[in-house]
C-alpha positions, 0 to 999 in steps of 0.5 A, a space after each residue: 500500500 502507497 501512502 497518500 496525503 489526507 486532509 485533516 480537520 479537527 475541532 474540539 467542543 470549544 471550536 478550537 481548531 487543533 488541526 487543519 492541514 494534510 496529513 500523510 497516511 503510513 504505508 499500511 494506510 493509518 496514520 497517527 494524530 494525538 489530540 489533548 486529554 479531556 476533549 470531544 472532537 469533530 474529526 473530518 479526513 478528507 482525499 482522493 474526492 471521499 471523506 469520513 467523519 466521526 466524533 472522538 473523545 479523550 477522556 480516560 476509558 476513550 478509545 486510544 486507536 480508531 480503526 473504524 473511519 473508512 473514506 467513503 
């Protein structure tokens, strides 16, 4: 598998941008972001004309990997 560049947003409950920017997948296709603690964040991956989105969170017991964001 081939990386790619994804164009990634999110935004947490305040509507503080944490990111807005491209970023390149690994070769395996998942990527690695790292977002603040205690937060509840929009997060959109946009690229190759699909996108997925989902809502996250930080708090302690959170998910640590999300695997289930497929572009679409």
């Amino acid at each position: 598998m081939s990386q790619i560049k994804l164009n990634v947003k999110a935004v947490d409950e305040a509507g503080n941008v944490l990111i807005d920017r491209p970023v390149a997948t690994l070769k395996n296709g998942f990527m690695e972001l790292w977002f603040p603690r205690h937060r509840t964040i929009n997060l959109t991956l946009e690229g190759r004309n699909r996108s997925a989105s989902a809502v996250i969170s930080t708090f302690d017991g959170s998910d640590t990997c999300i695997t289930t964001m497929q572009l679409k």
